[in-house]
TORGU-797926 format. One record per residue (C-alpha): residue number from 1; residue in three letters; x, y negated, z negated. Coordinates in nm, 4 decimals, padded with zeros to 6 digits. Each point is the difference from the previous one (the first is absolute). Example, Ala and Ser with C-alpha at 12.3 -4.5 7.8 and 13.67 -1.06 7.14 Angstrom:
BEGIN
<rec i="1" aa="ala" c1="01.2300" c2="00.4500" c3="-00.7800"/>
<rec i="2" aa="ser" c1="00.1370" c2="-00.3440" c3="00.0660"/>
//
This chain:
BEGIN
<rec i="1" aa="unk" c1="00.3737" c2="-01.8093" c3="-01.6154"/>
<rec i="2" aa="unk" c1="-00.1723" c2="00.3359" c3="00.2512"/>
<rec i="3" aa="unk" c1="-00.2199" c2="-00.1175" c3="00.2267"/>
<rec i="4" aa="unk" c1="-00.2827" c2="00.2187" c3="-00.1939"/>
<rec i="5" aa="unk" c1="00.0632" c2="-00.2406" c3="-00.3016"/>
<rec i="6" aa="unk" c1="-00.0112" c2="-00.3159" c3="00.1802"/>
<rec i="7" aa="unk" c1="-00.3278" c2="00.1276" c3="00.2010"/>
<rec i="8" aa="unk" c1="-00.1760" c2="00.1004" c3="-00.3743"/>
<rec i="9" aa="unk" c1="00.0855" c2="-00.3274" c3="-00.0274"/>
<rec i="10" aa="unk" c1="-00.1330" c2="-00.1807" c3="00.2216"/>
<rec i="11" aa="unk" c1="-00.2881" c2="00.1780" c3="-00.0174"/>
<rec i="12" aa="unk" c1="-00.0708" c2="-00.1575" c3="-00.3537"/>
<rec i="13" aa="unk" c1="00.0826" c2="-00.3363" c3="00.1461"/>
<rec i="14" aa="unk" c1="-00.3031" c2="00.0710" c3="00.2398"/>
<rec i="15" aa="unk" c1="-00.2395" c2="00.1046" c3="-00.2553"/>
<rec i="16" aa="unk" c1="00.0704" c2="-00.2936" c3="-00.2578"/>
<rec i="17" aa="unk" c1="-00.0640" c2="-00.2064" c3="00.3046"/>
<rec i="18" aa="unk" c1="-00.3241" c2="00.2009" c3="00.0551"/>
<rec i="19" aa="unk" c1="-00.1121" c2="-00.0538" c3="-00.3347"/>
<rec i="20" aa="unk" c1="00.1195" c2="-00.3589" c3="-00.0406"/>
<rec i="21" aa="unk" c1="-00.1732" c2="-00.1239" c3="00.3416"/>
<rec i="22" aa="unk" c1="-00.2105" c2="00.2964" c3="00.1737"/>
<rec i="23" aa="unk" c1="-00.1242" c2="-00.2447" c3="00.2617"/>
<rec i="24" aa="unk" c1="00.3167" c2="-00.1558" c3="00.0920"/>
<rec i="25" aa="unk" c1="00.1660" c2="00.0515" c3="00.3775"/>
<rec i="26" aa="unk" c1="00.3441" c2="00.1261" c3="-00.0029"/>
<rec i="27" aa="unk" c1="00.2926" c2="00.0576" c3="00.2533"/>
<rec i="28" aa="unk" c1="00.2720" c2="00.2198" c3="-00.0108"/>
<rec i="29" aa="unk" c1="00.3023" c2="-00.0110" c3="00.2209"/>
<rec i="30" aa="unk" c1="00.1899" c2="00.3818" c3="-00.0548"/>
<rec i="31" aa="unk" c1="00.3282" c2="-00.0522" c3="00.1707"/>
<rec i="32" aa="unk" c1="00.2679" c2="00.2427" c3="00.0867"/>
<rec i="33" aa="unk" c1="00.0784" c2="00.2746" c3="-00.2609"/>
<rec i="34" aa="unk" c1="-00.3246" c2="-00.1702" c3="-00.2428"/>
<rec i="35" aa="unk" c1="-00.1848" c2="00.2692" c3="00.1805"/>
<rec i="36" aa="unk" c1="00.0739" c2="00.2813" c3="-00.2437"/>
<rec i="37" aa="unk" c1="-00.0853" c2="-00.2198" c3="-00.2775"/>
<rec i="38" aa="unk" c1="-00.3911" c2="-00.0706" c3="00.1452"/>
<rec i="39" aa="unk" c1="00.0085" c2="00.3646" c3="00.1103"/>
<rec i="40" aa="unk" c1="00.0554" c2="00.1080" c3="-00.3955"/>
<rec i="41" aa="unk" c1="-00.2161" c2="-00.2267" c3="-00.1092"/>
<rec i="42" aa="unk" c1="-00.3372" c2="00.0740" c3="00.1581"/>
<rec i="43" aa="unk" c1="-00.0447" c2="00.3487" c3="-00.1425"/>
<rec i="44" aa="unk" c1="-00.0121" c2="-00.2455" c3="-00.3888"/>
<rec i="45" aa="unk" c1="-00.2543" c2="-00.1612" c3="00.1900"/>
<rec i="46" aa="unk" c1="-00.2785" c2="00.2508" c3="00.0815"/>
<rec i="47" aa="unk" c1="-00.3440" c2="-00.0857" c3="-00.0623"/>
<rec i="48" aa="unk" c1="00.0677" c2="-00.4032" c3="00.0015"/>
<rec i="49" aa="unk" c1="-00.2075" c2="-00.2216" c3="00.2594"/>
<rec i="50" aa="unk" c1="00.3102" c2="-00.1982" c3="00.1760"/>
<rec i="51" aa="unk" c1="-00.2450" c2="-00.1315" c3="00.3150"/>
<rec i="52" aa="unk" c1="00.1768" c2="-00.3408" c3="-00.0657"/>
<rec i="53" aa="unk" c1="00.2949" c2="00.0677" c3="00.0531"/>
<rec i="54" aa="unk" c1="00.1948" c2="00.0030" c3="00.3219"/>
<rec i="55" aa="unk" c1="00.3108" c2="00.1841" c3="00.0742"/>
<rec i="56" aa="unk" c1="00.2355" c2="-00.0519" c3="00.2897"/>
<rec i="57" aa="unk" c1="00.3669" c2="00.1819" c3="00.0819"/>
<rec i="58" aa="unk" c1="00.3073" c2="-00.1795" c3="00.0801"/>
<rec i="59" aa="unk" c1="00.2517" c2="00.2449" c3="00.1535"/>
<rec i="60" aa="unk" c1="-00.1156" c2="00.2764" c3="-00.2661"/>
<rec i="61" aa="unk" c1="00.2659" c2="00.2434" c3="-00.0719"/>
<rec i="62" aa="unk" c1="-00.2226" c2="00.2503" c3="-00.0971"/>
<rec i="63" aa="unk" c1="-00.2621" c2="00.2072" c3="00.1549"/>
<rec i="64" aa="unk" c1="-00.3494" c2="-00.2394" c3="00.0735"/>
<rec i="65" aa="unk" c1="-00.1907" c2="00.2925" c3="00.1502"/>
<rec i="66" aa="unk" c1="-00.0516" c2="00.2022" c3="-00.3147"/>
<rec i="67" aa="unk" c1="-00.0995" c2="-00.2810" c3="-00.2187"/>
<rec i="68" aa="unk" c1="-00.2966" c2="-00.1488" c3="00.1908"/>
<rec i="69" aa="unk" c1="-00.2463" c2="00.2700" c3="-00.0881"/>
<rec i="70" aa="unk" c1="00.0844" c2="-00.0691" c3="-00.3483"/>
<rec i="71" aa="unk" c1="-00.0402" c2="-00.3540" c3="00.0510"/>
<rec i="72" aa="unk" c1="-00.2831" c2="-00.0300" c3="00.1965"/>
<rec i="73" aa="unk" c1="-00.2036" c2="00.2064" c3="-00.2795"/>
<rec i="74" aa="unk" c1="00.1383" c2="-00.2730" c3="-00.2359"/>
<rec i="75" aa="unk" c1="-00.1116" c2="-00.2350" c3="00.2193"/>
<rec i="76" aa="unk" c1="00.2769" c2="-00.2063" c3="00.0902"/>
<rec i="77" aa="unk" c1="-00.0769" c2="-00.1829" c3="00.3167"/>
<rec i="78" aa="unk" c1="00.3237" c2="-00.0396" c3="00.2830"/>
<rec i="79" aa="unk" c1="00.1683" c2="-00.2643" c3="00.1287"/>
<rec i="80" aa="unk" c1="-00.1525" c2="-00.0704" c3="00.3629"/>
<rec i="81" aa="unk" c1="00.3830" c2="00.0765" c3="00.1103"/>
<rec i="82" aa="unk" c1="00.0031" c2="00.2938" c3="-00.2374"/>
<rec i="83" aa="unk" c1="00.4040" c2="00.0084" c3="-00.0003"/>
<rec i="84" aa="unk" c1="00.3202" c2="-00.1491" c3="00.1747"/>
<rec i="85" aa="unk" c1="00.3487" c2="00.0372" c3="00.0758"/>
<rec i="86" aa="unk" c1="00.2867" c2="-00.1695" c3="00.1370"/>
<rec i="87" aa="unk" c1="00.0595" c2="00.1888" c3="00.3332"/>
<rec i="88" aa="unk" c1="00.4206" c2="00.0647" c3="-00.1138"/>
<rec i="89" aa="unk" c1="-00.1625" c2="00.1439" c3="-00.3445"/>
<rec i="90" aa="unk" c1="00.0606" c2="00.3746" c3="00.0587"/>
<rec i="91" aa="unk" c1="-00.0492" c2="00.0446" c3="-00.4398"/>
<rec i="92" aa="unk" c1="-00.3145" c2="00.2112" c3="00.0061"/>
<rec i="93" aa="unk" c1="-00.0203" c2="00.2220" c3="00.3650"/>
<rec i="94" aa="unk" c1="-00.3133" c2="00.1505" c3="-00.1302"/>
<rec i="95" aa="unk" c1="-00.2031" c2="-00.3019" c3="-00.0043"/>
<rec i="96" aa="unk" c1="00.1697" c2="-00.1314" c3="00.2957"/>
<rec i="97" aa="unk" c1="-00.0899" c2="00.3469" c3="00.1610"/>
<rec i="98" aa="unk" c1="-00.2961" c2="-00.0370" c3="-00.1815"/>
<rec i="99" aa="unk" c1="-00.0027" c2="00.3625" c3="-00.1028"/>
<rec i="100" aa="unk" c1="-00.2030" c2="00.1491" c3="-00.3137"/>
<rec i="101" aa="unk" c1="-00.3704" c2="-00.0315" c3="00.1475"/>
<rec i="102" aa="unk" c1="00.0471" c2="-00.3725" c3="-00.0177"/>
<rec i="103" aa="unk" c1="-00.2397" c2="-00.0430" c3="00.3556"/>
<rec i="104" aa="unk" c1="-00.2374" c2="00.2159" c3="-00.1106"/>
<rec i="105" aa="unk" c1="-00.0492" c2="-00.1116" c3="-00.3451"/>
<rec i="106" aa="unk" c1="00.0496" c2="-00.3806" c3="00.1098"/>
<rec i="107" aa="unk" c1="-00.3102" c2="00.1109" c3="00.2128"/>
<rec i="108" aa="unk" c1="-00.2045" c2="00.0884" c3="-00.2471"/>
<rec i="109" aa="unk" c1="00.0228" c2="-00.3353" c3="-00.2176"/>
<rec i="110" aa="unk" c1="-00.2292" c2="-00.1149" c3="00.3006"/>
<rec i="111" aa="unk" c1="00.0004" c2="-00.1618" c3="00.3155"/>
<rec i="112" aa="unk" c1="00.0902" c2="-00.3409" c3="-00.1097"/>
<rec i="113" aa="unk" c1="00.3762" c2="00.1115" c3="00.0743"/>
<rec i="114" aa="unk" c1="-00.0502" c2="00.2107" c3="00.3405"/>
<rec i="115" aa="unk" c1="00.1180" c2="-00.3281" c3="00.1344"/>
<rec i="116" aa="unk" c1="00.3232" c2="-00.0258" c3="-00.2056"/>
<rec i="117" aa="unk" c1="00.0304" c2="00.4045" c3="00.0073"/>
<rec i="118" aa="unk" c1="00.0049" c2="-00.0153" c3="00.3850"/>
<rec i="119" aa="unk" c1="00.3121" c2="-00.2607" c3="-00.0270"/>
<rec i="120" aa="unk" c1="00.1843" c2="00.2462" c3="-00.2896"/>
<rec i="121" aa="unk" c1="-00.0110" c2="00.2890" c3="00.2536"/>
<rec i="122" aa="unk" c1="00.1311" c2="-00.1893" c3="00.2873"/>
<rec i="123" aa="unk" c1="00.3020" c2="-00.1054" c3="-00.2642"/>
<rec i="124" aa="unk" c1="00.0411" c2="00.3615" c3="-00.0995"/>
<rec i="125" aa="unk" c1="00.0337" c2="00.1141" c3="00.3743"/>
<rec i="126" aa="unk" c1="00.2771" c2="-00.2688" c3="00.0425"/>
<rec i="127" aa="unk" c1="00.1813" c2="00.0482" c3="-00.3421"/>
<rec i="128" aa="unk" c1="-00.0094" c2="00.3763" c3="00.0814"/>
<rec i="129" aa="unk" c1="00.1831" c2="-00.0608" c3="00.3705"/>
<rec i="130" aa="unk" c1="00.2339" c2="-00.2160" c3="-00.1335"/>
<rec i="131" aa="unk" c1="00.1067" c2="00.1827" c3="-00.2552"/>
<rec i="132" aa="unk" c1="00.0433" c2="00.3313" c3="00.1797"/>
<rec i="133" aa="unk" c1="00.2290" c2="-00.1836" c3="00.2296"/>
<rec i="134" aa="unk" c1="00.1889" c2="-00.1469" c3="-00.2718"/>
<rec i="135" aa="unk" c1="00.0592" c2="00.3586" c3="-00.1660"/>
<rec i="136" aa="unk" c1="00.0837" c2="00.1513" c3="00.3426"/>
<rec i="137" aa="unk" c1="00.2303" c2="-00.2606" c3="00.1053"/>
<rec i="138" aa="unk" c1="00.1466" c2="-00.0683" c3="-00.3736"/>
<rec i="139" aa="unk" c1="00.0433" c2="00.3976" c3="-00.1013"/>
<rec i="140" aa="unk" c1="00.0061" c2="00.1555" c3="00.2778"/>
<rec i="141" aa="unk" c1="-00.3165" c2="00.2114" c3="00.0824"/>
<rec i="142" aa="unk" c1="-00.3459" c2="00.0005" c3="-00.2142"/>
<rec i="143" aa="unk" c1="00.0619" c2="00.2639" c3="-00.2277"/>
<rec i="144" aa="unk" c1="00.1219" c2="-00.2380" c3="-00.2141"/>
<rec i="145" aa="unk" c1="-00.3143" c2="-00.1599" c3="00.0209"/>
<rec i="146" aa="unk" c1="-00.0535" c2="00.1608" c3="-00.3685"/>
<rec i="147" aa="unk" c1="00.2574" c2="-00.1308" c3="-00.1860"/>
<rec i="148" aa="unk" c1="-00.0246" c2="-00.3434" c3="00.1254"/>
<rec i="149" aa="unk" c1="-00.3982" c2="00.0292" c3="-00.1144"/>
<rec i="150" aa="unk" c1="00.0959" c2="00.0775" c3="-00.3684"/>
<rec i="151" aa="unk" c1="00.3217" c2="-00.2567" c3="00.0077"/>
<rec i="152" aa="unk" c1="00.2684" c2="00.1441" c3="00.1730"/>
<rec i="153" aa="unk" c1="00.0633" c2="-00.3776" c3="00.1777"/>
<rec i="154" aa="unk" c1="00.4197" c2="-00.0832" c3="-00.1086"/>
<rec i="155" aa="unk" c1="00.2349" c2="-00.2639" c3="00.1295"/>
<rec i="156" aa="unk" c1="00.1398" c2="00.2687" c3="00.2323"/>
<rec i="157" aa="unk" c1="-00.3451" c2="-00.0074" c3="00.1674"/>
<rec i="158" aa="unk" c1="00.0315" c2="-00.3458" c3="00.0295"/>
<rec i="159" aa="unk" c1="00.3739" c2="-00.0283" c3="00.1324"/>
<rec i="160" aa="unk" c1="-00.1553" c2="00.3040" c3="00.2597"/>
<rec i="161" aa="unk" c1="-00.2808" c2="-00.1776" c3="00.1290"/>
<rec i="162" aa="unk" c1="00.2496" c2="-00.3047" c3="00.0775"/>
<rec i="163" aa="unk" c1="00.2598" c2="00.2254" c3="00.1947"/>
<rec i="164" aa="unk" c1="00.0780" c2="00.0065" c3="00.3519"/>
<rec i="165" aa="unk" c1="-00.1596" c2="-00.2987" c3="00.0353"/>
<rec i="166" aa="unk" c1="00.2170" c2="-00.2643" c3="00.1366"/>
<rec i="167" aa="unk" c1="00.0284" c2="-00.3796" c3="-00.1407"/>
<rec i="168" aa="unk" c1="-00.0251" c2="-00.1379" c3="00.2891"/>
<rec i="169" aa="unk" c1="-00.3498" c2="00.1341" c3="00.0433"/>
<rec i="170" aa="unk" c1="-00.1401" c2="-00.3288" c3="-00.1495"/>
<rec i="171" aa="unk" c1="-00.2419" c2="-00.1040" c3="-00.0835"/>
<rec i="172" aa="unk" c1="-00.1412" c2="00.3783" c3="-00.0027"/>
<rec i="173" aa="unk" c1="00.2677" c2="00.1119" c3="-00.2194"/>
<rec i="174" aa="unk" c1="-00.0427" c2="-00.2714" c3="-00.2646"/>
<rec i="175" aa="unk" c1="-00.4126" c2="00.1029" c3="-00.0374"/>
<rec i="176" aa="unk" c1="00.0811" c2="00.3355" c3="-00.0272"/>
<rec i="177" aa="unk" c1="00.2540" c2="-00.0567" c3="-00.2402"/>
<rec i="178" aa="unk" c1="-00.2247" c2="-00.2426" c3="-00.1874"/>
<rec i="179" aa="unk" c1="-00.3136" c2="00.2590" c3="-00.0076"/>
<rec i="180" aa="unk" c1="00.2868" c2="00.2814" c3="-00.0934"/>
<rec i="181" aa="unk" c1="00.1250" c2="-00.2185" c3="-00.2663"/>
<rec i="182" aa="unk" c1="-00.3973" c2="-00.0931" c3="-00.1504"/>
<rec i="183" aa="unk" c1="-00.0899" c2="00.3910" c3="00.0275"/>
<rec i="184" aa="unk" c1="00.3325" c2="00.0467" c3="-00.2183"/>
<rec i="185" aa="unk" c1="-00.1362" c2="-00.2698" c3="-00.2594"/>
<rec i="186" aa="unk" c1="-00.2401" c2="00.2067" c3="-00.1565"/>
<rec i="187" aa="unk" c1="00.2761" c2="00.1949" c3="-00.1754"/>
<rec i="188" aa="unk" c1="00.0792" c2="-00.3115" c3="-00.1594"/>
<rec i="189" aa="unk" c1="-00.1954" c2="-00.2225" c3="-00.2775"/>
<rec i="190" aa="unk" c1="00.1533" c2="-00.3365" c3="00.1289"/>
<rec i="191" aa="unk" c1="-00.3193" c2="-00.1750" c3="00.1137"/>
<rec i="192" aa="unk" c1="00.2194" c2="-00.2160" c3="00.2050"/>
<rec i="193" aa="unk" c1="00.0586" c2="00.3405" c3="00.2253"/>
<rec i="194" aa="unk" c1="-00.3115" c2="00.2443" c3="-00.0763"/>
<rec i="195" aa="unk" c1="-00.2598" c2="-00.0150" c3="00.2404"/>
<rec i="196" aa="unk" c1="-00.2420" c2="00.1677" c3="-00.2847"/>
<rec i="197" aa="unk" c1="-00.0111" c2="-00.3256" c3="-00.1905"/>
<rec i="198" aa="unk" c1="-00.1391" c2="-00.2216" c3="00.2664"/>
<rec i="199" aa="unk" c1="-00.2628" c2="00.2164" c3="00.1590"/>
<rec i="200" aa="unk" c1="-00.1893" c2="-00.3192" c3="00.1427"/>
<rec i="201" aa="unk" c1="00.3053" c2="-00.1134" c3="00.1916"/>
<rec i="202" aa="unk" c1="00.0206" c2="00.0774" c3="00.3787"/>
<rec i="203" aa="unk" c1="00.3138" c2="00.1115" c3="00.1152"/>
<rec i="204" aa="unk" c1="00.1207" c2="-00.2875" c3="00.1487"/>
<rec i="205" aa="unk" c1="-00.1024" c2="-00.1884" c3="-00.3730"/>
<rec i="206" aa="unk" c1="00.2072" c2="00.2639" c3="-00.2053"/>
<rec i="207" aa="unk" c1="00.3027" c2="-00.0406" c3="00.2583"/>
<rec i="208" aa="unk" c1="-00.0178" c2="-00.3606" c3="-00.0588"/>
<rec i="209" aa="unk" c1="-00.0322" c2="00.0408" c3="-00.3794"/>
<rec i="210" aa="unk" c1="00.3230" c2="00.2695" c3="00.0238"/>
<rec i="211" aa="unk" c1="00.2417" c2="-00.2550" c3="00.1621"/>
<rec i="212" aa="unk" c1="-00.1242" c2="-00.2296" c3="-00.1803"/>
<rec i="213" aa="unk" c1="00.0638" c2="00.1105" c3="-00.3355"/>
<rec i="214" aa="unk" c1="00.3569" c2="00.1562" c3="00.1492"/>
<rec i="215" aa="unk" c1="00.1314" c2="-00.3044" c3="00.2186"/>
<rec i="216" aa="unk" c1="-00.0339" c2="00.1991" c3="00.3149"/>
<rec i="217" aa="unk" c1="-00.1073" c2="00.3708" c3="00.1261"/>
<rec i="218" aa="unk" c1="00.3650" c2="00.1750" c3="-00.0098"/>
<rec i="219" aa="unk" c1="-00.0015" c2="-00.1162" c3="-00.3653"/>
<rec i="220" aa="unk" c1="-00.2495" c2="00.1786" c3="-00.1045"/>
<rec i="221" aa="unk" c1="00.0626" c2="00.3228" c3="00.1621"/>
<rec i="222" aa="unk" c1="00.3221" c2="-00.0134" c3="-00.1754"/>
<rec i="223" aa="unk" c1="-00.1406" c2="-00.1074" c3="-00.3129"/>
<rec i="224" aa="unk" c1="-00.2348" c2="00.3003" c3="00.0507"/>
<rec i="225" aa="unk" c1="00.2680" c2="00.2044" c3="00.1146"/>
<rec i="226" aa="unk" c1="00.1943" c2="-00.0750" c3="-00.3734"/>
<rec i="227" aa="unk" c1="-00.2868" c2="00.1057" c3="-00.1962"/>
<rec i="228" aa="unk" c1="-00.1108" c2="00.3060" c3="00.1490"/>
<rec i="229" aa="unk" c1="00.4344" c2="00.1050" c3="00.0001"/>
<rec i="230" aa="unk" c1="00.0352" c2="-00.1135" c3="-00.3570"/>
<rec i="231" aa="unk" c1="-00.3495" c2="00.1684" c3="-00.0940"/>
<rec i="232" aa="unk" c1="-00.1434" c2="-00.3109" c3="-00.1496"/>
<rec i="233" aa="unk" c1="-00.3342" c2="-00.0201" c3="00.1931"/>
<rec i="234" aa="unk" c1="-00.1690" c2="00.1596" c3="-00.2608"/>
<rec i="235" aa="unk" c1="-00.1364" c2="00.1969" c3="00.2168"/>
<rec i="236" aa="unk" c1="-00.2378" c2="00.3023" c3="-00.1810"/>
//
């Protein structure tokens, strides 16, 4: 089922709910690639009053910045935290990067969020450092900055950024492998290795979840490793 079908929808889902209960508070979680889905379905849902209802982003895979005009005229209210990622979730650079007016436009839903706004650009300027370095270091110089953006990220990348770096390097070598290894996961729909489906874990959290699940950290780089070689991450 196309995203555009699911978002139609889901935006009859909303209006039965209108109708059923107009007065009735409602919160929606939109997690990972559920983004398209909500972004489909508010066109179906022009000219409906949706002030109760709160929305909030959880490592969106999607554009945000686009959709809040459209949502704010709706009336959809925010989340106070608006939206959140785990820090090894590279899924969706352009909400990490926050690109596609998303500032401006989170401006203009009022100054309730300048607080929260403030924190997201401080995030972007750090998520934008890192991974510039990471590209550099990984491909070689930032012109491949542009592929990596629209999902040129492969195992060789991985196996690159771990190079030259010697084992006995520890315990630096073991983080970076670990954050290498969680960056990798998104390529993958094992939720015992993807970062994207535990955006409210810290990194430490999700590497304790990871070896965990795996019986120890070299366990799951290999089992991450198999399924990226054998292409059964289901990646795309």
């Amino acid at each position: 089922m196309t995203p555009q079908i699911m978002g139609l929808k889901l935006a009859q889902i909303i209006k039965t709910s209108l109708a059923n209960a107009p007065s009735a508070k409602t919160k929606w979680l939109i997690h990972g690639t559920g983004t398209a889905m909500f972004q489909y379905a508010l066109p179906y849902l022009e000219g409906q009053n949706l002030k109760n209802m709160e929305v909030f982003f959880a490592a969106p895979r999607d554009a945000v910045g686009p959709m809040l005009p459209q949502m704010k005229k709706l009336g959809i209210k925010l989340h106070d935290d608006v939206m959140k990622f785990n820090s090894h979730d590279w899924s969706s650079l352009i909400n990490r990067c926050q690109l596609g007016g998303f500032h401006e436009n989170l401006k203009a839903y009022g100054e309730e969020h300048n607080d929260r706004r403030a924190v997201l650009r401080e995030q972007q300027a750090r998520d934008g450092n890192t991974l510039l370095g990471f590209v550099k270091k990984t491909y070689g110089s930032a012109v491949s900055f542009g592929a990596f953006a629209v999902g040129g990220f492969h195992f060789g990348g991985v196996m690159g950024a771990l190079s030259g770096i010697s084992i006995a390097a520890v315990p630096g070598f073991l983080q970076k492998a670990k954050s290498v290894r969680n960056m990798a996961g998104i390529m993958t729909n094992d939720a015992s290795l993807n970062p994207n489906m535990h955006p409210f874990k810290s990194p430490d959290e999700f590497n304790a979840h990871v070896k965990t699940q795996h019986g120890g950290h070299g366990k799951a780089f290999l089992a991450l490793a198999r399924q990226l070689v054998t292409g059964n991450s289901g990646w795309g």
